[in-house]
Each structure stands twice: as C-alpha cells, then as structure tokens.
Backbone as JSON Lines, residues from 0, in Angstrom:
{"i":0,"aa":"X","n":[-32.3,-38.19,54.02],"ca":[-32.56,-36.76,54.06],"c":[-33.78,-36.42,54.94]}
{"i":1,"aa":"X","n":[-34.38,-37.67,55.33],"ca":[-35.46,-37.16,55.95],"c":[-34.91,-36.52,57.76]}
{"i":2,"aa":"X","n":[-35.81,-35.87,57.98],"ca":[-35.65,-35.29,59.61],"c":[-35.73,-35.85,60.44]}
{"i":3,"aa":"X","n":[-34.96,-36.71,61.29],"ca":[-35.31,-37.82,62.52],"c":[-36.32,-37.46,63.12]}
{"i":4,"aa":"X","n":[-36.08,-36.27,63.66],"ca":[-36.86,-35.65,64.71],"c":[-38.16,-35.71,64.72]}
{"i":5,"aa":"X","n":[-38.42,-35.19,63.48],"ca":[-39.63,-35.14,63.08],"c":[-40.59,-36.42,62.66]}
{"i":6,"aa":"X","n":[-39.77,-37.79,62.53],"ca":[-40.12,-38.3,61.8],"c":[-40.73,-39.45,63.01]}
{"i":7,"aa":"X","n":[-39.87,-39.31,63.96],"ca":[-39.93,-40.33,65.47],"c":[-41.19,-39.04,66.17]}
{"i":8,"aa":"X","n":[-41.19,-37.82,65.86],"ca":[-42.65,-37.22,66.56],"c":[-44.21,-37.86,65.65]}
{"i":9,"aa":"X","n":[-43.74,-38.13,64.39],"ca":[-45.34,-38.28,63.61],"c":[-45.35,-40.11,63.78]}
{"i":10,"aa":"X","n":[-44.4,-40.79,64.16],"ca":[-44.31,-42.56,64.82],"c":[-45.24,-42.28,65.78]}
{"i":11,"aa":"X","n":[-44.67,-41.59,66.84],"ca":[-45.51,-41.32,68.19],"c":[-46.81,-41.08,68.12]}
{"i":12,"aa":"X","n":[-47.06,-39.94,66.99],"ca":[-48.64,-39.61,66.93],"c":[-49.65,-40.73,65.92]}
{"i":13,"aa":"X","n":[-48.64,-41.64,65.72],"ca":[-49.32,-42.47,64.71],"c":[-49.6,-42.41,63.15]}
{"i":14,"aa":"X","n":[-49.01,-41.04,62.83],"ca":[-49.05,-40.45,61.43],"c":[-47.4,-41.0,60.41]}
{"i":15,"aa":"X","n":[-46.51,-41.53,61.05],"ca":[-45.56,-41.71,60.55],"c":[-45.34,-42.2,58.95]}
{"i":16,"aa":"X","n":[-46.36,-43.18,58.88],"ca":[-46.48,-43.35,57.17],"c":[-46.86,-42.01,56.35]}
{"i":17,"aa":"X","n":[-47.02,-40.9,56.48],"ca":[-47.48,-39.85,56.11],"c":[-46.47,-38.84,55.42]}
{"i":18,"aa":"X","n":[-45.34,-39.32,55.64],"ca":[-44.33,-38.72,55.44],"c":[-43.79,-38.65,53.88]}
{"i":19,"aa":"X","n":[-43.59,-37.66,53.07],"ca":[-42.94,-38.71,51.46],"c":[-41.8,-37.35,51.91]}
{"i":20,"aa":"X","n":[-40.79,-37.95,50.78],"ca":[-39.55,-37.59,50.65],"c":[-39.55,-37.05,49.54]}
{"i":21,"aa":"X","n":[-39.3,-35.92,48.7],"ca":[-39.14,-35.77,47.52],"c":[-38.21,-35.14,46.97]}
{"i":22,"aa":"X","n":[-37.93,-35.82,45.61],"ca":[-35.95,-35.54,44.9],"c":[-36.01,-34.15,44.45]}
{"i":23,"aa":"X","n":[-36.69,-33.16,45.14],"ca":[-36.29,-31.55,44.41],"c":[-37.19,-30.95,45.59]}
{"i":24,"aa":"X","n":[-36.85,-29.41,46.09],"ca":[-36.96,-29.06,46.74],"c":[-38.62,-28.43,46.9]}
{"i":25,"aa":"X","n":[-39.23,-28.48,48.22],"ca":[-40.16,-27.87,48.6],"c":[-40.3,-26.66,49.05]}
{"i":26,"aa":"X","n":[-39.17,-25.98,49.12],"ca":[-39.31,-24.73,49.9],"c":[-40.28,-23.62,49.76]}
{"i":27,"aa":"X","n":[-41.02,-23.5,48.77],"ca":[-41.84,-22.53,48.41],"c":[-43.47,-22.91,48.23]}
{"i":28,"aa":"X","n":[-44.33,-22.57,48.42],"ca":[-45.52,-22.99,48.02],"c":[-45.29,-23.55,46.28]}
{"i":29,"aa":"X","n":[-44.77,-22.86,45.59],"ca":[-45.04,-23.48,44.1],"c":[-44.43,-24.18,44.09]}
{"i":30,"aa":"X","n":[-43.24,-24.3,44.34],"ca":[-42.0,-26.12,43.96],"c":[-42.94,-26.88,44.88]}
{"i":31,"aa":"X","n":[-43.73,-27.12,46.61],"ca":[-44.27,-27.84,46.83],"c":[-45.68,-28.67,46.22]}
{"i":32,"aa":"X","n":[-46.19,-27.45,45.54],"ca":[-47.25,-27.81,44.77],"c":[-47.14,-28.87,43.48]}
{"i":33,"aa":"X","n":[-46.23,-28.43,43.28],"ca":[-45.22,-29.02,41.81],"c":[-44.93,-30.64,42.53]}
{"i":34,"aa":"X","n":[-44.0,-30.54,43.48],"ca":[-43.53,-31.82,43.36],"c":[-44.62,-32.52,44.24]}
{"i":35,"aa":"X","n":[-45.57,-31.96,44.69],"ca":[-46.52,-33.01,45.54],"c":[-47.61,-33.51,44.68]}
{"i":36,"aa":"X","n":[-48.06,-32.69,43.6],"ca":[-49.03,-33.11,42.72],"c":[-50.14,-32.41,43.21]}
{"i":37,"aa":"X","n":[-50.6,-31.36,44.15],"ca":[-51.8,-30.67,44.19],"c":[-51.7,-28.66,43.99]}
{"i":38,"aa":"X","n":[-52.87,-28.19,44.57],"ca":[-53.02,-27.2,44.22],"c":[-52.11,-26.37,45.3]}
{"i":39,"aa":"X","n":[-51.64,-24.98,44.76],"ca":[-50.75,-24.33,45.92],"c":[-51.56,-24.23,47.05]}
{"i":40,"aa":"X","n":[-52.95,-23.73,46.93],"ca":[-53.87,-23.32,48.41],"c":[-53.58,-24.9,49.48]}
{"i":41,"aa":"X","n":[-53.57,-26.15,48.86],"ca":[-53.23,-27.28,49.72],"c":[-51.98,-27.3,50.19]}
{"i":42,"aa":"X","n":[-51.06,-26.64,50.03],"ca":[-49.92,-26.92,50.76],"c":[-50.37,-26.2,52.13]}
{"i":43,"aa":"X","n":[-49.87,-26.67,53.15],"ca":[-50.01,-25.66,54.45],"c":[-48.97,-25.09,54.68]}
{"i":44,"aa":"X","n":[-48.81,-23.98,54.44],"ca":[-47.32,-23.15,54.89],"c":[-47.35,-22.76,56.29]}
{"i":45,"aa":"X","n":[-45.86,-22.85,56.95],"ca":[-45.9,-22.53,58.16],"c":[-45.46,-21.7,58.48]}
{"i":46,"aa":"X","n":[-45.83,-20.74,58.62],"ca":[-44.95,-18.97,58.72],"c":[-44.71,-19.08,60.63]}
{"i":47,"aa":"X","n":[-43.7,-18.05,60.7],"ca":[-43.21,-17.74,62.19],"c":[-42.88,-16.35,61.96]}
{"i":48,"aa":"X","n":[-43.72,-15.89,63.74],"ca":[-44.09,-14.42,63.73],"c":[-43.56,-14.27,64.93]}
{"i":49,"aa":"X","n":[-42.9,-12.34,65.21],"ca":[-42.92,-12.4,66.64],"c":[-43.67,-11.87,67.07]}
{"i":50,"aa":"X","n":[-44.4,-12.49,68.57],"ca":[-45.41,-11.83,69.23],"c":[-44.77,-11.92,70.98]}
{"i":51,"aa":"X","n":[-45.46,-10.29,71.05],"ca":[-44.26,-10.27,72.44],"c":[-43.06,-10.73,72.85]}
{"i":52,"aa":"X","n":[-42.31,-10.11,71.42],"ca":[-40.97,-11.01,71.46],"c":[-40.42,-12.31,71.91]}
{"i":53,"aa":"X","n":[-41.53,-13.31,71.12],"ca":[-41.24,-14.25,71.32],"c":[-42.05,-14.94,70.19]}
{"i":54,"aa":"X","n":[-41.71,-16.09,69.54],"ca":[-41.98,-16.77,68.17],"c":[-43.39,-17.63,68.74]}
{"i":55,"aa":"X","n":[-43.9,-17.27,67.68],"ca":[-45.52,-17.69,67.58],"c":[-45.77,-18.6,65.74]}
{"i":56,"aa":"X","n":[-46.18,-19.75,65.64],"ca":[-45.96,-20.03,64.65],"c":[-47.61,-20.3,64.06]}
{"i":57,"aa":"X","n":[-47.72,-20.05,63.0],"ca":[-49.48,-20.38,62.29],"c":[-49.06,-21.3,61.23]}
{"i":58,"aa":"X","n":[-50.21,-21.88,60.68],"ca":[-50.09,-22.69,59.87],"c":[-51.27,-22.36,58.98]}
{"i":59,"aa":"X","n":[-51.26,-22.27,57.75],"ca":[-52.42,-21.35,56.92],"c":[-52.09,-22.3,55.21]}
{"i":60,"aa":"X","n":[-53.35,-22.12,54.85],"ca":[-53.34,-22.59,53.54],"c":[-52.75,-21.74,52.49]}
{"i":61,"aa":"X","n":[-51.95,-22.46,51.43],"ca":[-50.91,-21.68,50.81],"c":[-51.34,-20.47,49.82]}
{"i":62,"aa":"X","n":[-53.04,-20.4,49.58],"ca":[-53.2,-19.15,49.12],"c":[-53.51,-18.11,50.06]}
{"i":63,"aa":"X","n":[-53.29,-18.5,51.46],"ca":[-54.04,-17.16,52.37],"c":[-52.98,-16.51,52.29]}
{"i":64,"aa":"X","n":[-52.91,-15.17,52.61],"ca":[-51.91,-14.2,52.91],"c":[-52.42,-13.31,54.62]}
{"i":65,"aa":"X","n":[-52.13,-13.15,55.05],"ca":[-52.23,-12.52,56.49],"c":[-52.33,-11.43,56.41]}
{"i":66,"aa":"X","n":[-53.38,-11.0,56.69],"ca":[-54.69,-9.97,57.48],"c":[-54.41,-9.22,58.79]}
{"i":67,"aa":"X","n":[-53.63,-8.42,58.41],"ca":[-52.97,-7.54,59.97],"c":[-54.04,-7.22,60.82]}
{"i":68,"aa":"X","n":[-55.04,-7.15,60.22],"ca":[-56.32,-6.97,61.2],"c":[-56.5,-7.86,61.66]}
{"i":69,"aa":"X","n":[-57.04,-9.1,60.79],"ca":[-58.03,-9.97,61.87],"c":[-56.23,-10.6,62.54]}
{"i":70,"aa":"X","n":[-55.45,-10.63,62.73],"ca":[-53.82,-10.99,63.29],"c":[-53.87,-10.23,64.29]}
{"i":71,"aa":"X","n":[-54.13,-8.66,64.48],"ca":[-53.76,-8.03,65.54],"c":[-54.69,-8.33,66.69]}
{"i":72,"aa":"X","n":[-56.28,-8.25,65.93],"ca":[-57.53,-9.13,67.0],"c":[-56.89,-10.6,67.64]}
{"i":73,"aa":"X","n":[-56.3,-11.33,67.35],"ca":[-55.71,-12.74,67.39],"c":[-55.06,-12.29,68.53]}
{"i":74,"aa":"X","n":[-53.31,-12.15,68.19],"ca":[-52.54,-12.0,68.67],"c":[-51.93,-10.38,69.52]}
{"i":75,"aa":"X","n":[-53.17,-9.32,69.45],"ca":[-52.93,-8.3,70.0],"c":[-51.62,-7.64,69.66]}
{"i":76,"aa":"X","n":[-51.29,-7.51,68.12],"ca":[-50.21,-6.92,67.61],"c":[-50.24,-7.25,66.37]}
{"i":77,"aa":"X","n":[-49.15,-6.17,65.73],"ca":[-49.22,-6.2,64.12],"c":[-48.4,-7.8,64.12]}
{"i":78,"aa":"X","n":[-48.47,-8.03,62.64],"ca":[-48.07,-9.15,61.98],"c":[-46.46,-8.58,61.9]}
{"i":79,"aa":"X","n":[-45.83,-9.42,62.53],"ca":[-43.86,-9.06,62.35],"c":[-43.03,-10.59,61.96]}
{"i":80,"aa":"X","n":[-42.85,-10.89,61.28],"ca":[-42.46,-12.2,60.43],"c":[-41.49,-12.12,61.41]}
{"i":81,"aa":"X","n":[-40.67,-13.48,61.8],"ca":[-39.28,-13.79,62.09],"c":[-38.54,-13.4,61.28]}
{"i":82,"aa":"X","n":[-37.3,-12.89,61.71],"ca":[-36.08,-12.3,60.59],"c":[-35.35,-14.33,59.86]}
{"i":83,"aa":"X","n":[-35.42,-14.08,58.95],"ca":[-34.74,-15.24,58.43],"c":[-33.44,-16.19,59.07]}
{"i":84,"aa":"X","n":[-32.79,-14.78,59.82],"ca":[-31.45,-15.45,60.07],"c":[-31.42,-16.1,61.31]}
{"i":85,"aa":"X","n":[-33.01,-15.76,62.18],"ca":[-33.2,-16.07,63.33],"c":[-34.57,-17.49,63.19]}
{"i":86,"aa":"X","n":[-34.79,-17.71,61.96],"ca":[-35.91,-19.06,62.02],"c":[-35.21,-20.59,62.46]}
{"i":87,"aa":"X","n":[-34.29,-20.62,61.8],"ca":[-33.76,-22.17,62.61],"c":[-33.49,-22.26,64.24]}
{"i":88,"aa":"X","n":[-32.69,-20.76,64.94],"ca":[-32.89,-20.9,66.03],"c":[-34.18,-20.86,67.06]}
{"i":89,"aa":"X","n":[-35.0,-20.04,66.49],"ca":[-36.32,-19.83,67.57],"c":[-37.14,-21.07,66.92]}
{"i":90,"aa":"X","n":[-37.53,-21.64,66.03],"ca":[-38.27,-22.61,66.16],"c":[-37.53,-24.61,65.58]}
{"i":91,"aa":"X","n":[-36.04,-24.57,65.17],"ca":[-35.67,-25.54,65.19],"c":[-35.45,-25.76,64.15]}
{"i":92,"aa":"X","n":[-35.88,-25.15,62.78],"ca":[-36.05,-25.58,61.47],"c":[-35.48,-24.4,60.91]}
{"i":93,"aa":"X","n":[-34.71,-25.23,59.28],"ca":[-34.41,-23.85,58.36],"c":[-35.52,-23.43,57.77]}
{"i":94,"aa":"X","n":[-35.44,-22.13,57.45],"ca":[-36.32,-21.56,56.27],"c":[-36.58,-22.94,55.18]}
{"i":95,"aa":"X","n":[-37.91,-22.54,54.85],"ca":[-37.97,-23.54,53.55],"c":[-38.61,-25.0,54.37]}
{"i":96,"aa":"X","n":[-37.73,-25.4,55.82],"ca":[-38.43,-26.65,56.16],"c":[-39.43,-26.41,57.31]}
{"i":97,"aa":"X","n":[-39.46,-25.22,57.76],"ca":[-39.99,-25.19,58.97],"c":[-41.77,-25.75,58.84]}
{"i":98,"aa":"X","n":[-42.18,-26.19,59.82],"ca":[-43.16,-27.32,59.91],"c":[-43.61,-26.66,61.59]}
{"i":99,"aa":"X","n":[-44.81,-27.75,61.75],"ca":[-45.72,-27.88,62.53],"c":[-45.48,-28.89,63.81]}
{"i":100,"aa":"X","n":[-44.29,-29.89,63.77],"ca":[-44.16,-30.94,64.06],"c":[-42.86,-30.99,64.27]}
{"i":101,"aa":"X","n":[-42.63,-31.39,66.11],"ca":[-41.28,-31.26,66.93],"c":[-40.91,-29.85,66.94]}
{"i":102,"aa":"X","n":[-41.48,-28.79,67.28],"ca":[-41.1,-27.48,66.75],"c":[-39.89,-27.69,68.28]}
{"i":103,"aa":"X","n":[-39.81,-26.16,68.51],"ca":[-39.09,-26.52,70.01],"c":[-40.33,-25.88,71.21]}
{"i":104,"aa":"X","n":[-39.66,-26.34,72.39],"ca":[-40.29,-26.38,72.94],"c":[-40.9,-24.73,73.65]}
{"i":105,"aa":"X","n":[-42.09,-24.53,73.93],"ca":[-42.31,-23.04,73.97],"c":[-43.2,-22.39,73.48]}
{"i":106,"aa":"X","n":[-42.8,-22.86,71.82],"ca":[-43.28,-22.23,71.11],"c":[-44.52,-22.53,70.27]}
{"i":107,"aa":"X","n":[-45.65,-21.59,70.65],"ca":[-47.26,-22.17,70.15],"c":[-47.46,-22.14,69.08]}
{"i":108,"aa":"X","n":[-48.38,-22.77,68.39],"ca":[-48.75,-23.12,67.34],"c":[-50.16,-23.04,66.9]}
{"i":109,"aa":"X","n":[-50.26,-22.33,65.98],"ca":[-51.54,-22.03,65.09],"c":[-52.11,-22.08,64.14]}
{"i":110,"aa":"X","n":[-53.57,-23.0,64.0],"ca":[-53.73,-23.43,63.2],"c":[-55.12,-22.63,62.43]}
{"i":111,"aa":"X","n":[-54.68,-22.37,60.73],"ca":[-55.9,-21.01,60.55],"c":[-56.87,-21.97,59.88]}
{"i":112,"aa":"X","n":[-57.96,-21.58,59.64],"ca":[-59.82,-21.63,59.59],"c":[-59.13,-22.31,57.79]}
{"i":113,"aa":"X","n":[-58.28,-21.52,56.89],"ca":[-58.15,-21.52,55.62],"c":[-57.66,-22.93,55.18]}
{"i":114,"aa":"X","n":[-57.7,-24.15,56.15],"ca":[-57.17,-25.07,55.27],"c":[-58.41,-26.13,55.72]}
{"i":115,"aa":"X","n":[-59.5,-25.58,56.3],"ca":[-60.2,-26.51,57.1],"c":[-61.16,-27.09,55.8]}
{"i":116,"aa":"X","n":[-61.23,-26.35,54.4],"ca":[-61.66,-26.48,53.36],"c":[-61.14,-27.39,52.8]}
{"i":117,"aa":"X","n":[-60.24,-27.91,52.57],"ca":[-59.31,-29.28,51.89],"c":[-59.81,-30.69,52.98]}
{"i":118,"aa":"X","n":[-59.75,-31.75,51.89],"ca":[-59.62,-33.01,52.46],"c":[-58.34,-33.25,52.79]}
{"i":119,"aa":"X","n":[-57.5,-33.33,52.52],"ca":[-56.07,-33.19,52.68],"c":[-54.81,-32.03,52.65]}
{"i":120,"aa":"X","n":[-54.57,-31.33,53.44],"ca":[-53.1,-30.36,53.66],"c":[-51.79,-30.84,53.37]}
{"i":121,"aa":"X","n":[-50.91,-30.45,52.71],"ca":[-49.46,-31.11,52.61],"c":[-48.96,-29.81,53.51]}
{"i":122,"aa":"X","n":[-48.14,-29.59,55.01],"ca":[-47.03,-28.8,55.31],"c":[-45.8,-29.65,55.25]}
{"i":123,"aa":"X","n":[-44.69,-28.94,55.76],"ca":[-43.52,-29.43,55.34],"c":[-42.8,-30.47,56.45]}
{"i":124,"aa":"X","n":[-41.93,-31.15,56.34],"ca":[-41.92,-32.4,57.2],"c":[-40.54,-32.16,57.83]}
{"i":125,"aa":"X","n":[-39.62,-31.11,57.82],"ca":[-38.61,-30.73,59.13],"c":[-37.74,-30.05,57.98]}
{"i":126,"aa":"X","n":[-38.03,-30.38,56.58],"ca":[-36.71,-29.68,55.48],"c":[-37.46,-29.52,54.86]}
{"i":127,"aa":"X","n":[-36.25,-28.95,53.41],"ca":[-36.95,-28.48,52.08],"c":[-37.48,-29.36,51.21]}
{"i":128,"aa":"X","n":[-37.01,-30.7,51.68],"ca":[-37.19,-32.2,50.81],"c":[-38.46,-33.19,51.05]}
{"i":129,"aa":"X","n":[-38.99,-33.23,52.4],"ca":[-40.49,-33.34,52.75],"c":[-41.74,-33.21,52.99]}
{"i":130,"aa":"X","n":[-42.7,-33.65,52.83],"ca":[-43.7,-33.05,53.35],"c":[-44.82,-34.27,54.15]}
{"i":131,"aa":"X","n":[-45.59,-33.7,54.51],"ca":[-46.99,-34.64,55.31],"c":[-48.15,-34.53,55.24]}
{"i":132,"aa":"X","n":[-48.71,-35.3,54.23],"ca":[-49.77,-35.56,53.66],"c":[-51.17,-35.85,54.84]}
{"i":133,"aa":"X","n":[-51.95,-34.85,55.59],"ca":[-53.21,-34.86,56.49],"c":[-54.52,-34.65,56.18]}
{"i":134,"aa":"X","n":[-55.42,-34.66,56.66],"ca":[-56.24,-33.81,56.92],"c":[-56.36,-33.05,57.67]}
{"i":135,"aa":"X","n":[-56.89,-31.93,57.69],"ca":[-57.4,-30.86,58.93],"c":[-57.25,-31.28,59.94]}
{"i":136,"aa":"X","n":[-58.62,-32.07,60.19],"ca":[-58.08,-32.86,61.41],"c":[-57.61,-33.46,61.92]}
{"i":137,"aa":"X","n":[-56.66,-34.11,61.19],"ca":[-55.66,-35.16,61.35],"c":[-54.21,-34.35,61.66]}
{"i":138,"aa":"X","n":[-53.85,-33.33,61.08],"ca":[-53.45,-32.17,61.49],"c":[-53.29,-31.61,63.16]}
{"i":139,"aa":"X","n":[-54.81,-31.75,63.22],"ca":[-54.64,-30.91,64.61],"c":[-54.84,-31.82,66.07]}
{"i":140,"aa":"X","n":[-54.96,-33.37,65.26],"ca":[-54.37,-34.08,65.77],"c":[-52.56,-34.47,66.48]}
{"i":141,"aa":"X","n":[-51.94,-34.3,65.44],"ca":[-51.14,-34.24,64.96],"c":[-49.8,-33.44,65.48]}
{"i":142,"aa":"X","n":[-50.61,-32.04,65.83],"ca":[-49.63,-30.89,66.21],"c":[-50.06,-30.6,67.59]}
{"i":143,"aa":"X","n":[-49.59,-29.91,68.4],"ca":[-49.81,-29.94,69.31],"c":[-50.35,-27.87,69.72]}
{"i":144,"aa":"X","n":[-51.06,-27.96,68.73],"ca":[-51.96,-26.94,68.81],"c":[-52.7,-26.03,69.21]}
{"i":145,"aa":"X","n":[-52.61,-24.45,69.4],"ca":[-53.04,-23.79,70.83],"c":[-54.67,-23.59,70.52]}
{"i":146,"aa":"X","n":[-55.01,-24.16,69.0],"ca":[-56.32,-24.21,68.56],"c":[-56.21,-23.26,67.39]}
{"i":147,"aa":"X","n":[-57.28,-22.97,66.32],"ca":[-57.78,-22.97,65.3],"c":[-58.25,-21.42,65.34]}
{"i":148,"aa":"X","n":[-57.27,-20.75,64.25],"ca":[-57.49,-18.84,64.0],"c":[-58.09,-18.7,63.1]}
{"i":149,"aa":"X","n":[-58.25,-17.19,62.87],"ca":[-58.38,-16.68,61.32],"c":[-58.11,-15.85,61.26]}
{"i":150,"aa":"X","n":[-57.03,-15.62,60.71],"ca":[-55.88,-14.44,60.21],"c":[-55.56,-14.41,59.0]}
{"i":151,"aa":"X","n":[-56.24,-15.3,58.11],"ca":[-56.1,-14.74,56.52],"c":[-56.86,-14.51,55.88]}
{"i":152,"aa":"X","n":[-56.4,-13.65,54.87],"ca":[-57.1,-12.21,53.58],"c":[-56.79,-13.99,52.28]}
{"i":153,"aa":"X","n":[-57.78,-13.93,51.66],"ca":[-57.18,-13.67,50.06],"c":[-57.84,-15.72,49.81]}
{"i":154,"aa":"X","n":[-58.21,-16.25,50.53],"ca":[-58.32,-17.32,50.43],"c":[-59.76,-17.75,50.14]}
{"i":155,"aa":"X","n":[-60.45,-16.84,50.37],"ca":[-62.4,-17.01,50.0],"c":[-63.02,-15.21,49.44]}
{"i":156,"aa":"X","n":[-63.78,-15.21,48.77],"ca":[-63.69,-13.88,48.18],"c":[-64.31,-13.01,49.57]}
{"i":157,"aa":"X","n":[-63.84,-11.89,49.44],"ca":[-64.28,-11.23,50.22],"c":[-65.26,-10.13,49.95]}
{"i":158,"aa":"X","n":[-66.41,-9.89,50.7],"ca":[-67.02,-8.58,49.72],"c":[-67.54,-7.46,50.45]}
C-alpha cells in the first residue's frame, strides 16, 4: 500500500527508512495523530491552494489554521483551497494523501514557521495509509522547497 513514487523520492534523499505504513487511515489530522502516537499540532498537514491559477502547496503544523492576512502578504491573494475534485490532478495525490514529496512537477512548495517548534513532524507519505516521520529540518531537506512562510493564525497565542 505504500506509494512507489514517493517512496524511491525519500531513497534518493536518503530519508527512505522514515516511512511507516499504518493499518487504518490517516487522512485527517486526528486519525493521524491517533495512529502515529503524537500530538495533532505534530502532524504536518499539507493543504493545496490556488494562486494565480495555479496550485501552490504549504505545509503547516496541524494546529495552525491559515491567516488570510499574513497568506495574502505571502502569496499576494486571498487564501482559495483547491476544489477537492481537482487535488489528485494538480498535485498527484488524493485528498487525505497529499504530501510534500514527488509532488508534480511545477508545483511549489511551502514550508510554514508553525512546525519549526517540534523535534519531529509526521506529513503524509503519498496516501491515507502513510506517513514520514522528520524533523524541520530534515523536512526541508527533504522537500524541495521554495523556503519557509508564515501564514498561520491559531498555533502560538496571539495578543
């Protein structure tokens, strides 16, 4: 069940042992939290947005939620999620698996300030059944990264 693709990109980067497989689904921050054994803010979720009609992907710790402000400063536009029915084609992956790693080609990748707090990130490893156990920087090692945002609300108090 695991993702070839994905799995011969994290060989290449040297991360390949990093990979676990797990017998119930990850698709959500809480089932990943659940079946990985840590807190939801450690999962790294990988959301996909369109910017200038064209898919832009971030990667954010699973308690941030996105900040149309500091997003529009970023990316010079509101926050517009990919429509669901269009995520496997614009970045390669279904809903639920989409990841950081082998995306297709094109399409940039962003990595937010909110997970730089963890020793270790779990995002998802090409499906709903994997994930990849990093660090930050091992991470941005890892991905092939247009560099390091901050576009999320909700992850450090704000005052």
């Amino acid at each position: 069940m695991v993702n070839e693709t994905v799995k011969e990109y994290l060989i290449r980067r040297n991360f390949g042992d990093r990979l676990t497989e797990h017998a119930e689904t990850i698709d959500t921050v809480e089932h990943a939290a659940q079946q990985i054994g840590c807190s939801e803010a450690e999962i790294a979720k990988t959301l996909s947005f369109m910017v200038e009609e064209k898919p832009v992907i971030v990667v954010m710790a699973g308690d941030g939620r996105v900040n149309s402000s500091k997003f529009k400063a970023q990316f010079h536009t509101k926050p517009s999620m990919v429509s669901r029915d269009l995520v496997e084609e614009l970045t390669g992956f279904q809903p639920g698996g989409v990841c950081p790693f082998a995306v297709k080609s094109g399409v940039p990748i962003w990595l937010d300030v909110s997970m730089k707090r963890f020793e270790y990130v779990h995002p998802a490893g090409g499906n709903e059944f994997t994930s990849v156990k990093l660090s930050p920087d091992e991470l941005e090692k890892a991905v092939d990264a247009e560099g390091w945002c901050d576009v999320c609300k909700g992850w450090y108090d704000e005052a």
